[in-house]
C-alpha positions in Angstrom: 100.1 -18.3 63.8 98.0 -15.2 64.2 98.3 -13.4 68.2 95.8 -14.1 70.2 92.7 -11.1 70.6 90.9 -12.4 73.7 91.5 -14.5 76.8 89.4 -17.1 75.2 91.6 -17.5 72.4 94.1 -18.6 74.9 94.5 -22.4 76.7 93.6 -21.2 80.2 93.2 -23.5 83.3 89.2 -23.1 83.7 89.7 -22.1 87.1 91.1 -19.1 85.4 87.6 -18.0 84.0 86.0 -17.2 87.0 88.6 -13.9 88.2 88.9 -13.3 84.5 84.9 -12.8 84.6 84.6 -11.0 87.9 87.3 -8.3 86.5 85.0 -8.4 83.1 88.6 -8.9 81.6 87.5 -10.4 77.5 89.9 -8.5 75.3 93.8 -9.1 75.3 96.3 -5.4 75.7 99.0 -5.6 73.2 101.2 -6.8 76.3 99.0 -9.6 76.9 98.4 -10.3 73.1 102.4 -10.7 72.5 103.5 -12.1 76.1 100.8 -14.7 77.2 101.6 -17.2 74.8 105.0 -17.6 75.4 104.3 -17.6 79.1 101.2 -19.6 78.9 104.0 -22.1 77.0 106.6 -21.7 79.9 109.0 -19.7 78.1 111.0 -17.3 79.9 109.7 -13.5 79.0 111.7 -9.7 78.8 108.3 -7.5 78.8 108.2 -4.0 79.1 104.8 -1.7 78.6 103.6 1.2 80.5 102.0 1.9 83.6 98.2 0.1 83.5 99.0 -1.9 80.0 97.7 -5.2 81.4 101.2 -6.5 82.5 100.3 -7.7 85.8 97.5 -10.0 84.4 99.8 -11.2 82.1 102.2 -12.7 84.3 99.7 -13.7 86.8 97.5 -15.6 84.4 100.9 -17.1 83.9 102.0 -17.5 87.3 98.4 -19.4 88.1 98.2 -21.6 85.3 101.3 -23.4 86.4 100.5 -23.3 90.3 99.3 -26.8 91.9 97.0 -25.3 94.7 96.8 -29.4 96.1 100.5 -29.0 96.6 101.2 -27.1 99.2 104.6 -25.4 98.6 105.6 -22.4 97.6 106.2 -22.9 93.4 105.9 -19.1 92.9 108.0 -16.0 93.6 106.9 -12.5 92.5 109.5 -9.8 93.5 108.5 -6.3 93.9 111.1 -3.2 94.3 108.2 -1.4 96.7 105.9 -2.8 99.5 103.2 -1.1 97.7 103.7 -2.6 94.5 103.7 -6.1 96.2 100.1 -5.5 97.6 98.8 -4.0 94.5 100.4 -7.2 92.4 99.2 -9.6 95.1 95.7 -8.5 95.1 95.5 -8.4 91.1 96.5 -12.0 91.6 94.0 -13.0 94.8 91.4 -11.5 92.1 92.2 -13.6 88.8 92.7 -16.6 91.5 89.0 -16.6 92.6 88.1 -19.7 91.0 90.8 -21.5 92.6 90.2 -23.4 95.7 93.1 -23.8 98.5 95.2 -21.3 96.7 97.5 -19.4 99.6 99.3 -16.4 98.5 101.0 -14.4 100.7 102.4 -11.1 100.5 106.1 -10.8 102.6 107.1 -7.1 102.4 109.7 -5.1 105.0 107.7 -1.9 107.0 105.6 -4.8 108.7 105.6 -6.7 111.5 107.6 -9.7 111.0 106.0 -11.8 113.6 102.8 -12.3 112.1 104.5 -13.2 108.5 106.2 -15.9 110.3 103.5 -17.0 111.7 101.8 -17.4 108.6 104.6 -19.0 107.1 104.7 -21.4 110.0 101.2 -22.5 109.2 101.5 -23.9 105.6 103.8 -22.6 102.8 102.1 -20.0 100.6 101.9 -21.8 97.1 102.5 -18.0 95.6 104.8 -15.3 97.4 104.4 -11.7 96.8 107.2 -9.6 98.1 110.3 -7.3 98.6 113.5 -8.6 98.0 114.7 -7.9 100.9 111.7 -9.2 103.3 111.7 -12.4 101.3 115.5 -12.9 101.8 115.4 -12.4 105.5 112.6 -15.0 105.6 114.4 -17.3 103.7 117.8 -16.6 106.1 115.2 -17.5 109.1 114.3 -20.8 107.6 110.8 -19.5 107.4 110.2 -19.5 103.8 111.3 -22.7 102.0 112.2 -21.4 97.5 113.4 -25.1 96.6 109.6 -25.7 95.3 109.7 -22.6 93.1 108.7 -22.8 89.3 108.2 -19.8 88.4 110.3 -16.2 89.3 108.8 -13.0 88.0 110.8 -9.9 88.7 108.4 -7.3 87.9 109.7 -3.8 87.9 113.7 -5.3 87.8 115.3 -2.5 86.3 114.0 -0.4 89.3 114.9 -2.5 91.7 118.3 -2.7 90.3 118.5 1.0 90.3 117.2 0.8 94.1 120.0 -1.6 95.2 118.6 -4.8 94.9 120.6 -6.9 92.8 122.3 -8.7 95.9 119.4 -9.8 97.6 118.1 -11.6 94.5 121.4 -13.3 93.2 120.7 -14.5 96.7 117.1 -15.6 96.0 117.5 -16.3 92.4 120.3 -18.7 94.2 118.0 -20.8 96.3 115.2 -21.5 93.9 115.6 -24.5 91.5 117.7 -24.3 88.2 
């Protein structure tokens, strides 16, 4: 089978199509060409690309193609080594998720206010989480944010947050979701 060359070469969720359009987004990156198959098929993916290679739309196509926005539960955890890596990724993903009605997606990061975050939390489950290792284990700890519903686990940037200390909080996380 030949890789695919644009997003409409690939099985997307027509709710998709709207973000894709807004961001003018036609022609697959090499990243995107290779990885979105696989995780369009639910197959676990090792990616690594530089620095603006398309990577984040690549696992957030695939994180929003397998999120049920009428369920509301959180079914998808994006783990981030920096808080400003975790706003960047979550509004990449608020922008392909346009065309998808009800979707919540919250972004849980340490060097904020934890109040409002549980407030939020307290409301309705996000159906995608955006976060810090850290943050998103201490929510967890609280009994604020509920992983059991959680599909999907994207560790974007894991060798740094390795390097940065983080590989107890997620054998934590990674602990808590469903096998």
């Amino acid at each position: 089978m030949t890789q695919p060359t644009t997003f409409a070469d690939l099985t997307l969720d027509p709710d998709l199509r709207p973000g894709l359009n807004a961001l003018d987004y036609t022609a697959l990156t090499p990243i995107q060409a290779q990885a979105l198959p696989a995780i369009l098929d639910g197959r676990d993916v090792i990616a690594q690309a530089p620095t603006g290679s398309g990577k984040t739309a690549a696992f957030g196509l695939g994180v929003l193609q397998r999120v049920d926005a009428r369920n509301v539960k959180t079914q998808a955890l994006v783990l981030c080594p920096t808080r400003e890596l975790a706003d960047q990724v979550g509004k990449q993903l608020r922008r392909l998720a346009t065309g998808i009605a009800n979707l919540k997606l919250s972004v849980l990061c340490g060097g904020i206010p934890l109040a409002p975050q549980l407030t939020s939390l307290a409301q309705h489950a996000p159906q995608v989480v955006v976060g810090t290792p850290g943050r998103v284990l201490e929510l967890v700890q609280k009994n604020a944010l509920d992983l059991r519903g959680v599909r999907t686990l994207v560790l974007d940037e894991a060798d740094r947050m390795l390097d940065m200390g983080f590989d107890e909080p997620i054998r934590a996380l990674v602990k808590r979701t469903p096998k």
